[in-house]
ZAZASE-179443 format. One record per residue (C-alpha): residue in three letters; x, y, z. Coordinates in steps of 0.05 Angstrom, whole numbers, plus 32768, in hexadecimal, padded with zeros to 4 digits. Layout:
N
ALAXYZ
...
//
This chain:
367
UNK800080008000
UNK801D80437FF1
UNK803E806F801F
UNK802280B98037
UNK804A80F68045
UNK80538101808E
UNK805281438093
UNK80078140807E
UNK7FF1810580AE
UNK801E80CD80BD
UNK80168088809D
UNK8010806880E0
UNK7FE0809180F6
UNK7FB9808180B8
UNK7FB7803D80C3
UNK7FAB8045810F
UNK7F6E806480F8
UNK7F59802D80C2
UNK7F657FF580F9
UNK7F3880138124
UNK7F07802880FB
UNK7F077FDC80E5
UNK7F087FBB8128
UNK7EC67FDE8138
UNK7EA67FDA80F9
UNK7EC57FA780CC
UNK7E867FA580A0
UNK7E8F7FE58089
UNK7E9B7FEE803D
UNK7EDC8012803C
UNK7EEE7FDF8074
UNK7EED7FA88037
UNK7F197FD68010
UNK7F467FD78047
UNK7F527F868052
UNK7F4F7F7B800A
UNK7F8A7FA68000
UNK7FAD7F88803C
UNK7F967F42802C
UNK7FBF7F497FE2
UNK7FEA7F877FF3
UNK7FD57FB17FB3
UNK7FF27FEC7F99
UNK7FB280037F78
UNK7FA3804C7F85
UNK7F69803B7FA1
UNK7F8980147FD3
UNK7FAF80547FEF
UNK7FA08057803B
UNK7F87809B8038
UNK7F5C80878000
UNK7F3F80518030
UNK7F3D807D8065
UNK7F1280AB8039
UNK7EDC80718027
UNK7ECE8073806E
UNK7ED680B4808C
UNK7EC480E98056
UNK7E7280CC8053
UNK7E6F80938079
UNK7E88809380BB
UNK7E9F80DF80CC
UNK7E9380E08111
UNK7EB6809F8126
UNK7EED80AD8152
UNK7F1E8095811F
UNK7F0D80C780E8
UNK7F1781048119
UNK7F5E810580F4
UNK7F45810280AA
UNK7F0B813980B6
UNK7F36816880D1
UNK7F598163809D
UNK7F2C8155805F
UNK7EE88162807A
UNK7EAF813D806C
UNK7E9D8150801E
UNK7E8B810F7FFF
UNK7EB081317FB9
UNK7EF881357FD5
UNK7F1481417F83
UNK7F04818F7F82
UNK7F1181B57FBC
UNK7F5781DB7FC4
UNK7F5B81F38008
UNK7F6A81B3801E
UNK7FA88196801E
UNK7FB681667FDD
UNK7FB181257FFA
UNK7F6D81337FFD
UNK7F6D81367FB1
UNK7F9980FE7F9A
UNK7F8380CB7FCA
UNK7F3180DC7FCA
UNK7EF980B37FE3
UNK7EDC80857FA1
UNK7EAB80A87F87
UNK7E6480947F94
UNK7E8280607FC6
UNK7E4380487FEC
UNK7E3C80508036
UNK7E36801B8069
UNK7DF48017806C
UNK7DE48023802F
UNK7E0C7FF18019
UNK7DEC7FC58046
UNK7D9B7FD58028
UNK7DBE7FCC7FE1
UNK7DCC7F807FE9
UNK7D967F6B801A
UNK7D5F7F8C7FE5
UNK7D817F6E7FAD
UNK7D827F267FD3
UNK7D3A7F277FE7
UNK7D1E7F3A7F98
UNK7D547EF97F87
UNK7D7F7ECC7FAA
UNK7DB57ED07F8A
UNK7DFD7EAE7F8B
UNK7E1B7ED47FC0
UNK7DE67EE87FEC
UNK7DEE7EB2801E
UNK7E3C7EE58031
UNK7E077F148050
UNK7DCF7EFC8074
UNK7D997F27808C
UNK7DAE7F5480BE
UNK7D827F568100
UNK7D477F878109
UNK7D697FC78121
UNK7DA87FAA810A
UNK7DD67FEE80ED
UNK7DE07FBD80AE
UNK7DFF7F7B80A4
UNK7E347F6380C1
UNK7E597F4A8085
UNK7E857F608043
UNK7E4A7F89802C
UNK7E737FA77FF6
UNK7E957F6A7FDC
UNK7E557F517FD9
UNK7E2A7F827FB8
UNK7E657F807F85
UNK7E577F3B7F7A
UNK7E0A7F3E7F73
UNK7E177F797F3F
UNK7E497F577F16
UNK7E127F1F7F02
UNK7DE17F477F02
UNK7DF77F917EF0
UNK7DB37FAD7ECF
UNK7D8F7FA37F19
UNK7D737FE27F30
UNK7D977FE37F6C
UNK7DDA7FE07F4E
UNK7DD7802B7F37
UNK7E0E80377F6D
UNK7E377FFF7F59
UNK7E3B801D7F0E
UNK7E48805D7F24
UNK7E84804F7F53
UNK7E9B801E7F19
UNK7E9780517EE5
UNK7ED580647EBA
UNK7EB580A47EB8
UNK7EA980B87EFE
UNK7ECC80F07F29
UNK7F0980C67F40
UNK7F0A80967F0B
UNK7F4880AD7EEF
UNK7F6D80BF7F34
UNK7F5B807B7F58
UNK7F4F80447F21
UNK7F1980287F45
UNK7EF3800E7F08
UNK7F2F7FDC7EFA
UNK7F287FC07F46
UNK7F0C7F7A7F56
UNK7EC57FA27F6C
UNK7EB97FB97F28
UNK7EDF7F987EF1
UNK7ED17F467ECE
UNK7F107F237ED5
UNK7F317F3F7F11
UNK7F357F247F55
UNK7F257EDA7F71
UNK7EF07EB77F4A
UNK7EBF7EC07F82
UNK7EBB7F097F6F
UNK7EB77EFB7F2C
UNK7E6A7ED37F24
UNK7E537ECB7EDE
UNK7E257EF07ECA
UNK7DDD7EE37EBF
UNK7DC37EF27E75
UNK7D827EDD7E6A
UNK7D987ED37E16
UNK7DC67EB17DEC
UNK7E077EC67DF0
UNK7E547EB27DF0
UNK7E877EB37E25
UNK7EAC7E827E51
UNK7E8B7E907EA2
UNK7E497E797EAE
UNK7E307E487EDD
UNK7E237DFC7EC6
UNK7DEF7DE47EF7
UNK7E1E7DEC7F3D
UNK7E397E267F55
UNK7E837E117F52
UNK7E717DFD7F0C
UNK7E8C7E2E7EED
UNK7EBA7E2E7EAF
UNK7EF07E677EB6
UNK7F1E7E647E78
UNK7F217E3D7E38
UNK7F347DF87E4B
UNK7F077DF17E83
UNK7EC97E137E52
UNK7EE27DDB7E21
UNK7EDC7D9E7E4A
UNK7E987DC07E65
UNK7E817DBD7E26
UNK7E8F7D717E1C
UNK7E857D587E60
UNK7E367D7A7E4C
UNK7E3A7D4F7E02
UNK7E507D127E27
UNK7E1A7D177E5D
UNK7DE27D2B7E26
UNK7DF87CE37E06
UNK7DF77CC07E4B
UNK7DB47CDD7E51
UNK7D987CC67E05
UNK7DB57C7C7E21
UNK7D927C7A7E60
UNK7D4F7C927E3D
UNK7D607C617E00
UNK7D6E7C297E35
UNK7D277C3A7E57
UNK7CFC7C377E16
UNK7D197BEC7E06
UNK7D0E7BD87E48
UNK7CC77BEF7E48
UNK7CBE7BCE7E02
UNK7CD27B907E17
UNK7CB07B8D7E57
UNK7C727B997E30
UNK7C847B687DFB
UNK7C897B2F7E3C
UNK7C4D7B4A7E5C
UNK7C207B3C7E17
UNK7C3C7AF87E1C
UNK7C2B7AE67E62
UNK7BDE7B067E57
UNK7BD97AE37E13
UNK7BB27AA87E38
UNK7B897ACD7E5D
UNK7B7E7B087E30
UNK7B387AEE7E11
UNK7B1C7AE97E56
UNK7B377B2D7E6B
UNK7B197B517E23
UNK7AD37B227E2D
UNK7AC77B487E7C
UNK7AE07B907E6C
UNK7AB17B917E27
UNK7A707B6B7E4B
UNK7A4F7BA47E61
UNK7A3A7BC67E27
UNK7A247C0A7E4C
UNK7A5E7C127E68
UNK7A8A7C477E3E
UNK7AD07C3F7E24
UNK7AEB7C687E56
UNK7AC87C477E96
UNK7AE97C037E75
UNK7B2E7C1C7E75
UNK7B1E7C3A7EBA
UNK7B0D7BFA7ED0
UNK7B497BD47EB3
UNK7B757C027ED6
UNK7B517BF17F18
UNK7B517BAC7F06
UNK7BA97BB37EFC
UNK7BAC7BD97F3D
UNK7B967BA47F66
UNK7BB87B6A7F53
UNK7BF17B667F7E
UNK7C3B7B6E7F5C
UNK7C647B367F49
UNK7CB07B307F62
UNK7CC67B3C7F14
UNK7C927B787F10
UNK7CB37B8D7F59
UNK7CFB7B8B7F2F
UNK7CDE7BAD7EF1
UNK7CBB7BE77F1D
UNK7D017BF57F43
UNK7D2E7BF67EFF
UNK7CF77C217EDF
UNK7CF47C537F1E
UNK7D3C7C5F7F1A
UNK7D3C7C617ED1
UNK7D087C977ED4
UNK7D2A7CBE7F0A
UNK7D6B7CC37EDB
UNK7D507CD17EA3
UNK7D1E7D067EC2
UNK7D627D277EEA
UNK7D8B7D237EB2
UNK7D577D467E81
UNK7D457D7D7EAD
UNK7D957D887EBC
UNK7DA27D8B7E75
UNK7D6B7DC17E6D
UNK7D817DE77EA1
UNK7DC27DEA7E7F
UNK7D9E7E047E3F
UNK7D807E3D7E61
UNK7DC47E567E78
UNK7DB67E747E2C
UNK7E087E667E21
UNK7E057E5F7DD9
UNK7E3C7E227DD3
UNK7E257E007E10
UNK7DDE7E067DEA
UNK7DFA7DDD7DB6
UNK7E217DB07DE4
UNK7DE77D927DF3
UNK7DC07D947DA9
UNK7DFE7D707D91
UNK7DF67D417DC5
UNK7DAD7D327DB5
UNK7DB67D367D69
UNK7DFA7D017D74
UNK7DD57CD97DA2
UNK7D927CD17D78
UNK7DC77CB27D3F
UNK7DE57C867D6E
UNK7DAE7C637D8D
UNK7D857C647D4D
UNK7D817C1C7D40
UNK7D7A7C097D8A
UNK7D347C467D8E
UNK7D1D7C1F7D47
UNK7D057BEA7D6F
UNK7CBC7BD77D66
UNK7C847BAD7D99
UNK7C6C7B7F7D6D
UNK7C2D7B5A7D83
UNK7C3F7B127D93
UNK7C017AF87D60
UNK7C377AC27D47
UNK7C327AE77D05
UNK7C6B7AFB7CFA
UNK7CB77ADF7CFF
UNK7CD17B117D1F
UNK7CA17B1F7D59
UNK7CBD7B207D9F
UNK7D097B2F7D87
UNK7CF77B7A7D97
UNK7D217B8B7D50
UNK7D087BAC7D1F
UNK7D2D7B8F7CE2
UNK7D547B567D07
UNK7D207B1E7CE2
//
């Protein structure tokens, strides 16, 4: 972190003041500012500790003990670019323009997490009624929640303190800083974000939150671990169909004796309608007790179904991300897959009437 002229206000005493400032209120915006910059001991101009100092003190906090030093210095003006009585520092090390306040930090993220909870709302829970405002990284967190989803009403404040244009844009830089700009920082401040239409890019999530492809490679083998899975999913659902075709096909056979009988008592009643006689062959099926081999069929078709059904809906959800190549990851996979298994889904039920050779093989074009 840069160094101040003593003569204006020692460096020491600087950081005396951010320290305690800190200690009592380490939820404070300007407070996150302060242990990022330790944390990775930047050079950014932002990072001066006068410039942190500032955050806090000109707005936010000016009558904490701490910031006795920096008023009497500064004052309190929230625009610390254009006065001139004061001495320079107060110029070349300014508070960020438009930085928000504790608390209004603070309203900024819980409003935004109760219209949606988002990916990163679980850093700041709801403060307590009464509460000053959250105890949490409130700006590292609205950061967050504005990076995926930057057009939200409630990041106005965000855009303005992240503007290339704004009153200290050009002295501190802060529009290049891990709060503002895509690419910068740990990947936790970096969330994709969430565009509700086609588009390109590497970051978005893929179904899980840590799911989340950062650079070529990894959006590569995302986008063939989706193909593969789409084919997985076209064999479980191919697998299903031939089972359930050739459980009918054995089920026909074992009735076959007893069908006659079964058609003669359904069709008897003659004012009964067509519906009331299915009804009453359901019944009928519903209260015959289950076999040991339908016990086996029922369990292999209930886990069959529960795949397929998961993997459908997951490869959905993966469309709607609206990433235009993962889109087609899984089209390709459904187009590859329908090639594939295109002799195995040709498969016919043939009625066992003895008719014809190639009844019961469950083959269409195998006689």
């Amino acid at each position: 972190m840069h160094k101040l002229n003593p003569s204006i206000l020692p460096a020491a005493t600087i950081t005396a003041d951010l320290d305690g400032l800190c200690t009592q209120m380490p939820y404070m915006p300007g407070c996150s500012l302060y242990k990022s910059c330790q944390d990775a001991s930047k050079t950014d101009q932002w990072c001066t500790p006068f410039s942190v100092l500032a955050d806090i003190c000109a707005v936010d906090m000016p009558n904490m003990g701490n910031c006795k030093n920096y008023v009497a210095l500064c004052g309190t003006s929230a625009n610390q670019t254009s006065g001139t009585s004061r001495p320079s520092i107060c110029t070349s090390a300014p508070m960020i323009s438009s930085f928000p306040t504790t608390k209004n930090a603070s309203a900024l993220v819980i409003d935004i997490c109760t219209e949606m909870d988002m990916a990163g709302c679980e850093r700041c829970p709801k403060p307590a009624p009464g509460a000053y405002a959250a105890n949490c990284d409130t700006l590292g967190t609205y950061a967050i929640l504005c990076k995926a989803m930057p057009d939200m009403s409630q990041c106005a404040t965000w855009k303005s303190m992240c503007s290339a244009s704004s009153d200290t844009a050009a002295i501190l830089s802060f529009q290049s800083s891990e709060y503002c700009a895509s690419g910068v920082g740990s990947p936790e401040m970096n969330p994709p974000s969430m565009r509700m239409f086609f588009h390109f890019g590497f970051e978005d999530y893929i179904l899980f939150e840590k799911w989340v492809p950062r650079n070529r490679s990894q959006y590569v083998g995302s986008w063939f671990a989706l193909f593969f899975l789409t084919i997985f999913f076209q064999t479980i659902q191919t697998y299903h169909s031939n089972l359930e075709v050739q459980w009918a096909e054995e089920l026909a056979r074992a009735n076959e004796a007893v069908k006659s009988d079964s058609s003669t008592s359904l069709t008897g009643g003659q004012s009964k309608t067509h519906t009331g006689l299915i009804l009453l062959h359901w019944i009928h099926l519903w209260r015959q007790p289950w076999s040991l081999k339908e016990v086996k069929q029922n369990v292999l078709r209930a886990i069959l179904t529960f795949m397929e059904t998961t993997l459908g809906y997951a490869l959905m959800l993966v469309t709607m991300t609206f990433n235009v190549p993962l889109f087609f990851a899984v089209i390709a996979g459904l187009t590859v897959g329908s090639v594939v298994f295109s002799r195995q889904r040709s498969i016919t039920v043939l009625k066992p009437n003895g008719n014809n050779s190639s009844a019961g093989t469950g083959c269409a074009g195998c006689g």
